[in-house]
N, C-alpha and C positions, 0 to 999 in steps of 0.2 A: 504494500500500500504506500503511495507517495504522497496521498494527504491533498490538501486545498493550503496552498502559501498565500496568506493575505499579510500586506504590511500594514498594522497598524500599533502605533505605540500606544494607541489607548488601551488596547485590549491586553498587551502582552502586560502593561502597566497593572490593567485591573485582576487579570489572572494572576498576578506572581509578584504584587507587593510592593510593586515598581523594583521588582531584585533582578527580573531577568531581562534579558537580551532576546528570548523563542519561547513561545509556549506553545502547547500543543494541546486542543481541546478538539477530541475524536468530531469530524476528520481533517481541524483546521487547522494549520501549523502557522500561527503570529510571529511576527518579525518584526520586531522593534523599527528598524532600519531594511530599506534596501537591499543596502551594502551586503547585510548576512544571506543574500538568495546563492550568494559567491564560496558562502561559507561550507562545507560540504561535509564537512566533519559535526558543524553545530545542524544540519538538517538532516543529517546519517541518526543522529543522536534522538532526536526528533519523531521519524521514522520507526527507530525501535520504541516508542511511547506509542504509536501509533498497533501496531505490530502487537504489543502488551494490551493494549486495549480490546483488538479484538478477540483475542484468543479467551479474555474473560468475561469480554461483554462488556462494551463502553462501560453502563452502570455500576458495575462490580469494583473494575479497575479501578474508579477514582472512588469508591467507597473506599477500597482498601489502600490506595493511596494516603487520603486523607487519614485513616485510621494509623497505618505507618508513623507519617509524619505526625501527629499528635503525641503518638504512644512514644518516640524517640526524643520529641521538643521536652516532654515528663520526664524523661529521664535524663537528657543533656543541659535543659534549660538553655540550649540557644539553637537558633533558627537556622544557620546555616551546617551547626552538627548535624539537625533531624532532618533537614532536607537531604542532606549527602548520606546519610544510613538508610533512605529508602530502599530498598529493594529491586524497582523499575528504575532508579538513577543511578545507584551502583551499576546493573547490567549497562544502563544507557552506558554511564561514563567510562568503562572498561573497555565497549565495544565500538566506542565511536568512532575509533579512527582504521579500521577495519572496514571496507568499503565493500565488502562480501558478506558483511556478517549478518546483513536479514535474509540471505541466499540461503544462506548452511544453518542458521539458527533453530534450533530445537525447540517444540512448543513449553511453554512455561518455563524458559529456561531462566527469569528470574528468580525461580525458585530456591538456584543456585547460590544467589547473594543475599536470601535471608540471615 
């Protein structure tokens, strides 16, 4: 799946706290900027959120998403700890620069990075 790339800063803004640069809200990949349509490692990244989503069902994935991130902010007490202990951005961030890797990707393979 390669998603819908729209650029808008308000959305990526309003999804992500004004913390990120891409978000990804099944099946629309926001971009702060432009600039990042170039980026291929930050929309490979993207892709696999994508990729995550469907294999659990949009609704599922960002329940458990969210759930993630709650449960690791309780136990870190900071936002960029519990965002990076997610599960779905563990996989993301490990495989991002791997331009084969939703080719060969095994299903639920963030399972792997709980």
């Amino acid at each position: 799946m390669r998603g819908v790339v729209v650029i808008s800063k308000f959305f990526t803004n309003l999804f992500s706290a004004r913390r990120a640069v891409a978000v990804t809200i099944f099946p629309f990949i926001f971009l702060a900027e432009k600039s990042y349509k170039n980026n291929l490692i930050l929309l490979n990244h993207e892709r696999i959120h994508l990729s995550q989503a469907l294999e659990l069902g949009v609704l599922f994935f960002y329940l458990l998403y969210i759930l993630e991130f709650v449960l690791h902010y309780i136990k870190y007490r900071d936002f960029q700890q519990a965002y990076l202990r997610i599960s779905f951005e563990r996989e993301a961030y490990h495989n991002e620069s791997n331009k084969h890797y939703l080719k060969q990707r095994k299903y639920y393979s963030f399972f792997h990075y709980f």
